[in-house]
C-alpha beads as a LAMMPS data file, in Angstrom:
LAMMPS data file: protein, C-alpha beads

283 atoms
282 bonds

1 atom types
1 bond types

-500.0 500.0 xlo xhi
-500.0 500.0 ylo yhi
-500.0 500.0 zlo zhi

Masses

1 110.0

Atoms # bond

1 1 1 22.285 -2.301 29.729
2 1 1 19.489 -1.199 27.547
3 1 1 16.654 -3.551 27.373
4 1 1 15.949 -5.568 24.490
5 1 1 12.442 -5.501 23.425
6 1 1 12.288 -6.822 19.642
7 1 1 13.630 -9.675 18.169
8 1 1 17.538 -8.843 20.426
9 1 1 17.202 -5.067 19.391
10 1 1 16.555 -2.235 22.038
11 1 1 14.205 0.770 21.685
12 1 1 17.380 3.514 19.984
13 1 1 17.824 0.340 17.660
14 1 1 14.436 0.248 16.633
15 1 1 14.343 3.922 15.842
16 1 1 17.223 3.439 13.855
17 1 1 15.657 1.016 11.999
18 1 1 11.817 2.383 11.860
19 1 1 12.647 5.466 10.777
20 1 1 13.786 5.897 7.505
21 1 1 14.908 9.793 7.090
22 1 1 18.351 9.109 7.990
23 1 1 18.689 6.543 5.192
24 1 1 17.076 9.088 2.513
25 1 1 19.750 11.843 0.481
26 1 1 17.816 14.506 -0.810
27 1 1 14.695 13.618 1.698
28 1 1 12.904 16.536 1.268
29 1 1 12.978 16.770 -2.176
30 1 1 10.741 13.592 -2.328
31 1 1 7.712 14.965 -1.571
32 1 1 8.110 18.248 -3.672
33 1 1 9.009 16.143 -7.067
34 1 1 6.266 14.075 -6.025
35 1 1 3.624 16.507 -5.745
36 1 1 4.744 18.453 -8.890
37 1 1 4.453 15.323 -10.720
38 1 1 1.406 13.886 -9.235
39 1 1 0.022 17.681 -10.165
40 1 1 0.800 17.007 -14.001
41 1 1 -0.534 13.717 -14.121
42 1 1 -3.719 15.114 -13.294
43 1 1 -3.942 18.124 -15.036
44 1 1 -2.907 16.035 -18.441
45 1 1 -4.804 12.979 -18.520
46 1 1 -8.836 12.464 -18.137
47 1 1 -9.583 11.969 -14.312
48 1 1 -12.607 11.817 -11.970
49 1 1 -11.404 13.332 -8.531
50 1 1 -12.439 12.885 -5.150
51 1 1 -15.171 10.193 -6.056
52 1 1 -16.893 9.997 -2.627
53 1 1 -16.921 6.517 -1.066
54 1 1 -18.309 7.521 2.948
55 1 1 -19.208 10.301 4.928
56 1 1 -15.518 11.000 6.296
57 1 1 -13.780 13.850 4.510
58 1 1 -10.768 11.619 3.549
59 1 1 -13.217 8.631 2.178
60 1 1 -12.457 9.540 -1.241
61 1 1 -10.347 8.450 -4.516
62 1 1 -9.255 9.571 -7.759
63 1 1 -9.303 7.608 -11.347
64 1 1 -7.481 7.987 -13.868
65 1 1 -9.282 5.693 -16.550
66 1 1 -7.457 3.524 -19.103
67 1 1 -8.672 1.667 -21.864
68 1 1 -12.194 -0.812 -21.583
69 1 1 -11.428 -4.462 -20.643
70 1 1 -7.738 -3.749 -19.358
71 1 1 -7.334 -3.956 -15.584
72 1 1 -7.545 -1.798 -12.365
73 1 1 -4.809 -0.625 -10.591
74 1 1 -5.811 0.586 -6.962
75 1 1 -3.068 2.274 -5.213
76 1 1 -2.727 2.894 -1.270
77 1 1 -0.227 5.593 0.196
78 1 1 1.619 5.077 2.750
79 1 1 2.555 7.600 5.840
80 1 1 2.456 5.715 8.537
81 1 1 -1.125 5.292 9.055
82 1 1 -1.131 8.641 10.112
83 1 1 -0.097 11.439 7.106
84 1 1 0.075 11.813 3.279
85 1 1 -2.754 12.179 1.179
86 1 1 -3.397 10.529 -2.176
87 1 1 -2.934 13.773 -4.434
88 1 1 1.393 13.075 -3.984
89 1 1 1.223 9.882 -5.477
90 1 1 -0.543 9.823 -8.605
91 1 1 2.680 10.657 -10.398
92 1 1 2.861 6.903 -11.448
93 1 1 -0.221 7.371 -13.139
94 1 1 1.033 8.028 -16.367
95 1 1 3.114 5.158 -16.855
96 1 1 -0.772 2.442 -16.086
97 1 1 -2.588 4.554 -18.379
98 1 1 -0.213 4.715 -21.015
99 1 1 -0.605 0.678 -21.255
100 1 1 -3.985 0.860 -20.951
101 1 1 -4.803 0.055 -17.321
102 1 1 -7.154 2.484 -15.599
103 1 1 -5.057 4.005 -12.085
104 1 1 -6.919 4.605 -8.536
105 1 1 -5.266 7.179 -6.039
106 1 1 -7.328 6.010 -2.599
107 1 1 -7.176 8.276 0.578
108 1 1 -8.563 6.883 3.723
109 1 1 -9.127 8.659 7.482
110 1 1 -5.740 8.599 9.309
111 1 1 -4.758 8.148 12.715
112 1 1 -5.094 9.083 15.266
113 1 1 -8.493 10.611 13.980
114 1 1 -9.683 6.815 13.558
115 1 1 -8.673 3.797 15.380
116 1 1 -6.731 1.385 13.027
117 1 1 -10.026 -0.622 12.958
118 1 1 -12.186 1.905 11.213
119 1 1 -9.011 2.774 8.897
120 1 1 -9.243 -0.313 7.530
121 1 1 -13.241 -0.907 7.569
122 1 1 -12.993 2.171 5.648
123 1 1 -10.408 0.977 3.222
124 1 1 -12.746 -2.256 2.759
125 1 1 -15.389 0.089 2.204
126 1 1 -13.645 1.723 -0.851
127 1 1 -12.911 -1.340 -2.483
128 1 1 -16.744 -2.362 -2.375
129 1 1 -17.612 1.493 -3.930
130 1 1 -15.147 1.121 -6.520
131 1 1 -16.036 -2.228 -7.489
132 1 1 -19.441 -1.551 -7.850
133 1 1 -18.976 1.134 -10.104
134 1 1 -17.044 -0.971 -12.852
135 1 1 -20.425 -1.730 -15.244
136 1 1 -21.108 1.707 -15.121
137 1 1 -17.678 2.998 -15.980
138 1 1 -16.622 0.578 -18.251
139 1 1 -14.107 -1.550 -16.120
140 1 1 -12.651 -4.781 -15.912
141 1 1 -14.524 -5.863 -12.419
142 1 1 -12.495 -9.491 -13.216
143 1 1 -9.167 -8.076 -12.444
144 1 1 -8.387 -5.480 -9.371
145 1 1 -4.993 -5.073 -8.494
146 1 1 -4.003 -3.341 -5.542
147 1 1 -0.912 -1.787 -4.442
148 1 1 0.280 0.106 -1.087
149 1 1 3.787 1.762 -0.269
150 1 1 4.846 1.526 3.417
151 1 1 1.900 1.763 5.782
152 1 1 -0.366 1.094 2.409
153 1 1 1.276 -2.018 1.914
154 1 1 0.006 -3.596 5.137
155 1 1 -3.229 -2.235 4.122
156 1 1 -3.423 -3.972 0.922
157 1 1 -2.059 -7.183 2.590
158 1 1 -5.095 -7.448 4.888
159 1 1 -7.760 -6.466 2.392
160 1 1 -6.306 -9.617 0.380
161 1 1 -7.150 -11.543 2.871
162 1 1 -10.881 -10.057 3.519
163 1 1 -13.937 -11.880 3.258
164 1 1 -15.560 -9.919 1.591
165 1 1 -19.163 -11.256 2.257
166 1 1 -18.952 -10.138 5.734
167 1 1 -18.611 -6.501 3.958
168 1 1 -21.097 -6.400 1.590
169 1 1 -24.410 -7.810 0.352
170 1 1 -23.262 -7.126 -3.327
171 1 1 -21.286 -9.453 -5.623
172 1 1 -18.070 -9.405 -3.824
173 1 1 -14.964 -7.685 -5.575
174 1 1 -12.056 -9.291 -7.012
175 1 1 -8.575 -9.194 -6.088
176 1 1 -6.355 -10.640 -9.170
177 1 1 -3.149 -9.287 -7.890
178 1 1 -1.608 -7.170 -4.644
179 1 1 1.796 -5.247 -4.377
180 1 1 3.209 -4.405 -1.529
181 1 1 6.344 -2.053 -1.785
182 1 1 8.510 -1.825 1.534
183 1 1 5.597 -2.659 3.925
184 1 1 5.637 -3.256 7.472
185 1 1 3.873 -6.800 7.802
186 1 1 4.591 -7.564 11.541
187 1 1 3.098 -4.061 13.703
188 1 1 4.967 -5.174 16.651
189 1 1 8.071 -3.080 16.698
190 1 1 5.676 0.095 15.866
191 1 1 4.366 -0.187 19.444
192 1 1 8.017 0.229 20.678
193 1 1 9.130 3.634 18.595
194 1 1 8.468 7.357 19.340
195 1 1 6.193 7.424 15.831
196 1 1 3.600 5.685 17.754
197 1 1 2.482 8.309 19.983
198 1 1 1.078 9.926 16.734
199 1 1 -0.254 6.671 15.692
200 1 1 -1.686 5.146 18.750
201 1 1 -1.342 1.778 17.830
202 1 1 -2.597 -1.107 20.551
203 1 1 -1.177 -4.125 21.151
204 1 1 -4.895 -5.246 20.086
205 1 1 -4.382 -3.805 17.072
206 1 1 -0.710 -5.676 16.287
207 1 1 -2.872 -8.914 17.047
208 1 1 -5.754 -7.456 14.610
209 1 1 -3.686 -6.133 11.852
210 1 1 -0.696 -7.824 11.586
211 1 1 -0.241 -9.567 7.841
212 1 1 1.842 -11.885 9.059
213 1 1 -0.386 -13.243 11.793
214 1 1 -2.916 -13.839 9.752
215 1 1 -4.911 -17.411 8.801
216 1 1 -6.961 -16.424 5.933
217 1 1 -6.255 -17.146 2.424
218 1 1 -4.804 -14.875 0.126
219 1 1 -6.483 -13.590 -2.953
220 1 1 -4.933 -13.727 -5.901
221 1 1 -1.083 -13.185 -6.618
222 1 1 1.806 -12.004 -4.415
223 1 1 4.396 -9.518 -5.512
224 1 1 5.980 -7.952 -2.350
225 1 1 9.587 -5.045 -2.959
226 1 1 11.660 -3.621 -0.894
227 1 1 15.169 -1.747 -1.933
228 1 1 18.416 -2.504 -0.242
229 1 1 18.573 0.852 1.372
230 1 1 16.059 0.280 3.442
231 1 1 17.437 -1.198 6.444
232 1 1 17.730 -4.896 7.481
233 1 1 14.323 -5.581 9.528
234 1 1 12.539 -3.722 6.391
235 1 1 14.474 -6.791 4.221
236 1 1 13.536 -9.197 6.527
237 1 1 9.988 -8.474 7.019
238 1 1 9.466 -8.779 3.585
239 1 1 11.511 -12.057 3.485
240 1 1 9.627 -13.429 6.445
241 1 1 6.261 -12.624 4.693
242 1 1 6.735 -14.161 1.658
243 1 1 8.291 -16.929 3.138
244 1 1 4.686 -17.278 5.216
245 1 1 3.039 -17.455 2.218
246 1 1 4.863 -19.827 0.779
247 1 1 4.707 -21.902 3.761
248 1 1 1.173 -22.729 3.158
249 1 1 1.813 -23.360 -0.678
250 1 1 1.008 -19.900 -1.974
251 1 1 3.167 -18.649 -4.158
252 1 1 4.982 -15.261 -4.407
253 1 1 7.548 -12.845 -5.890
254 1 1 9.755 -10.884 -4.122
255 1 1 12.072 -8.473 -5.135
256 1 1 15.133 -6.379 -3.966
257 1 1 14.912 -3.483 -5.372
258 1 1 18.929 -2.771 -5.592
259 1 1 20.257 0.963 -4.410
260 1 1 16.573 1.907 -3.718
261 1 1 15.342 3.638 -0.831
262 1 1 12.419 3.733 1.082
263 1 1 11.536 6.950 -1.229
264 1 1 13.291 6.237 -4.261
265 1 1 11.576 2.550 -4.880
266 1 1 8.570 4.565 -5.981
267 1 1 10.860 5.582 -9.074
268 1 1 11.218 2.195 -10.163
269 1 1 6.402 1.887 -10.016
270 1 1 6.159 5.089 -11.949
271 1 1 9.175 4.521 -14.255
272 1 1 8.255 3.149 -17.776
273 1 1 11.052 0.428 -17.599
274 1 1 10.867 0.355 -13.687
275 1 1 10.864 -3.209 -12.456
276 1 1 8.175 -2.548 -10.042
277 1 1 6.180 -1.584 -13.031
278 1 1 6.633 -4.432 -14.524
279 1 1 6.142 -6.805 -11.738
280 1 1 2.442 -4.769 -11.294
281 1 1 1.513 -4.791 -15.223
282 1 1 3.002 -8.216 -16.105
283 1 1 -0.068 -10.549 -17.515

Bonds

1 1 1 2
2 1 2 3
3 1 3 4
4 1 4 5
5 1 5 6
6 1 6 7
7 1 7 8
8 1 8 9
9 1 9 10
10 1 10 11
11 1 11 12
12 1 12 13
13 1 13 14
14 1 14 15
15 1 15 16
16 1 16 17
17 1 17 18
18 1 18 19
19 1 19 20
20 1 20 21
21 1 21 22
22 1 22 23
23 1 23 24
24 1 24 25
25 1 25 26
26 1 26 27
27 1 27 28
28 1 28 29
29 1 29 30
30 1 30 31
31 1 31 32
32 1 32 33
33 1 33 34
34 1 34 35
35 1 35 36
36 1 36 37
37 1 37 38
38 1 38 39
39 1 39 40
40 1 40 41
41 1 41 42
42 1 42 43
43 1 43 44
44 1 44 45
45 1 45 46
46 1 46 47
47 1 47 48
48 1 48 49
49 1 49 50
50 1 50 51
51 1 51 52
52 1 52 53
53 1 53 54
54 1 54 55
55 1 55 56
56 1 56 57
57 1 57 58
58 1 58 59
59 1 59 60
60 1 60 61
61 1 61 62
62 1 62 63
63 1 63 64
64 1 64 65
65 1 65 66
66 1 66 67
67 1 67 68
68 1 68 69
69 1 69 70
70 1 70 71
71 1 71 72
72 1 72 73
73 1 73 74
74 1 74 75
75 1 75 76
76 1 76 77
77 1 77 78
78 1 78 79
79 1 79 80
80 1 80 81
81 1 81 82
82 1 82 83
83 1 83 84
84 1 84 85
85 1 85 86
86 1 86 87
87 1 87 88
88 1 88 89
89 1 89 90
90 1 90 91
91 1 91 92
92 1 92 93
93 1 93 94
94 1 94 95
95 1 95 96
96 1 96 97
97 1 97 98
98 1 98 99
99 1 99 100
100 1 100 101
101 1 101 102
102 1 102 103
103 1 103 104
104 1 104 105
105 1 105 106
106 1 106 107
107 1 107 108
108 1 108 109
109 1 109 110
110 1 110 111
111 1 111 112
112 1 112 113
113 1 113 114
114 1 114 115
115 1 115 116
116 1 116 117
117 1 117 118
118 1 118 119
119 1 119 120
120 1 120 121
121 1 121 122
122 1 122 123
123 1 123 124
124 1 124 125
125 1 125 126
126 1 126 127
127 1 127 128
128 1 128 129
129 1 129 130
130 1 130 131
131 1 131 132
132 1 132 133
133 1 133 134
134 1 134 135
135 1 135 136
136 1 136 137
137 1 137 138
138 1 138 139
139 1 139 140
140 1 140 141
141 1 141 142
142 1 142 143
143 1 143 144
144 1 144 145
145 1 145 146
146 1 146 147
147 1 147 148
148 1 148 149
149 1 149 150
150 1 150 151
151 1 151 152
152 1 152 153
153 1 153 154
154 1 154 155
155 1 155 156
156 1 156 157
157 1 157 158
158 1 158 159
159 1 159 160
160 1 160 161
161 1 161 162
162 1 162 163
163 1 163 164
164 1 164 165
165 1 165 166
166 1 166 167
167 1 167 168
168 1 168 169
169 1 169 170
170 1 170 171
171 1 171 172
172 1 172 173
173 1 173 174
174 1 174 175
175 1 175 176
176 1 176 177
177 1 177 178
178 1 178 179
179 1 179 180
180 1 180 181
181 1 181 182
182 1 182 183
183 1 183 184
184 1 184 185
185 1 185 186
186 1 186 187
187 1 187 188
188 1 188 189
189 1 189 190
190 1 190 191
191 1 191 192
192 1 192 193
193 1 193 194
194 1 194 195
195 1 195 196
196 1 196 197
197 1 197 198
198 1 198 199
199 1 199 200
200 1 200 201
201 1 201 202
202 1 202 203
203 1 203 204
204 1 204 205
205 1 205 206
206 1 206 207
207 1 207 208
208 1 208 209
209 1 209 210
210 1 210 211
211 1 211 212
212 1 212 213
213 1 213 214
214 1 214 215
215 1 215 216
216 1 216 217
217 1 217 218
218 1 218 219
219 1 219 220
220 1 220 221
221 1 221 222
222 1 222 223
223 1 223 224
224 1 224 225
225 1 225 226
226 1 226 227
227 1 227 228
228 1 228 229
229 1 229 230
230 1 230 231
231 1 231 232
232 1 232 233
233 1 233 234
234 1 234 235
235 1 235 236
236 1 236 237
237 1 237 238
238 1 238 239
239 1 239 240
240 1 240 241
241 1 241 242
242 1 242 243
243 1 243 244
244 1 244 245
245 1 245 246
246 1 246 247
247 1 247 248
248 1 248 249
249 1 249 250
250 1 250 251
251 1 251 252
252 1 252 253
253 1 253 254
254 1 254 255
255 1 255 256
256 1 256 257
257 1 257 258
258 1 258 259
259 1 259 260
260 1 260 261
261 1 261 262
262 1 262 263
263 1 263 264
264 1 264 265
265 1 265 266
266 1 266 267
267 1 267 268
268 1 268 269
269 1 269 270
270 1 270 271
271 1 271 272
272 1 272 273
273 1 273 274
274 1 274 275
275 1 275 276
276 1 276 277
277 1 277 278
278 1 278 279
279 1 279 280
280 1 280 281
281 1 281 282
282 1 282 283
């Protein structure tokens, strides 16, 4: 009998369900529409690329400014930690700008180049840079919202939950509102498929970075998505994370995202009359 290591599923189980190709039509199609798009986006609307944030190579985001006094919209890609690179998802762009809110593309150093540790010190990092630009660019520094996809919605989840004077001697940044879309909130079962030997995630690190371990308050509003294709432990991490939060009286939305995939949720961020769009924008 194959050994059950997971909450009663075995280690082919888990692959079935951490890996998300298989559930995907079209998969490779994705990433070509995306970068195409993503391409357009910043070839037709006023940008400032690769703003440096730290001496990595990959410590660097792009902005794609909206109107003064409207928010910021700071997006995180996802990739398992370990691939992807802001410049295929900026095609959602468009749709922030066009109500006025200014869009960040953020790129980080990727495992197994970094230790999960330093990938998210250096997320932290480019939250403080960004923030203390907004004076000179003409921001809204009262209302950041972040947003990650996959991997970049555990990201986003933990710097909600920074204290941010233990980052920075400058006025601290603000986190109004944070989005994750089909994250992975509990690292555990990462340890346990094939992906991880690109990864190199510790069992330190599931105790470190976990979401849905952690004690410290939340900043600002919840929304957390996931779409119906994307497996059952996808669902039910989501489900189980929001259902922490609301545990200890903090509110949140959550939304299945119905016939979506893990790929094709994006559609409903950069789509005009996506839901995800409006769950990000709504006032």
């Amino acid at each position: 009998m194959t050994e059950k290591i997971y909450r009663g599923y075995n280690k082919d189980e888990l692959e079935d369900l951490y890996n998300q190709k298989h559930r995907i039509p079209g998969y490779d199609d994705y990433p070509i529409n995306w970068k195409r798009d993503s391409d357009r986006a910043r070839k037709g609307l006023e940008t400032k690329l690769d703003v440096r944030y730290g001496d990595h190579s990959l410590e660097t985001y792009d902005v794609f400014p909206g109107k003064p006094g409207f928010p910021v919209h700071v997006f995180f890609h996802g990739g398992y930690w370990y691939s992807q690179d802001k410049s295929n998802f900026e095609f959602m762009a468009p749709a922030f700008v066009e109500k006025g809110w200014t869009f960040v593309g953020a790129n980080y150093p990727l495992c197994p180049d970094v230790t999960m540790t330093e990938l998210v010190d250096s997320c932290r990092k480019m939250v403080v840079d960004l923030f203390g630009r907004f004076n000179t660019w003409g921001f809204d520094g009262s209302a950041i919202h972040l947003a990650g996809h996959s991997a970049g919605a555990q990201i986003v989840s933990i710097l909600a939950t920074t204290q941010w004077h233990h980052h920075t001697q400058n006025q601290c940044p603000l986190i109004s509102r944070t989005m994750g879309i089909s994250g992975i909130y509990d690292l555990q079962p990462v340890i346990y498929i094939d992906r991880n030997l690109e990864i190199g995630l510790t069992e330190n690190d599931v105790d470190d970075f976990s979401p849905i371990a952690y004690s410290e308050p939340f900043a600002g509003e919840l929304v957390l998505a996931v779409g119906t294709h994307e497996g059952s432990e996808k669902v039910r991490q989501m489900q189980d994370f929001a259902m922490m939060q609301a545990g200890r009286g903090k509110g949140s939305q959550s939304a299945l995202i119905e016939n979506a995939n893990h790929f094709s949720i994006l559609d409903h961020y950069a789509d005009r009359d996506g839901l995800l769009l409006e769950l990000a924008t709504s006032e």
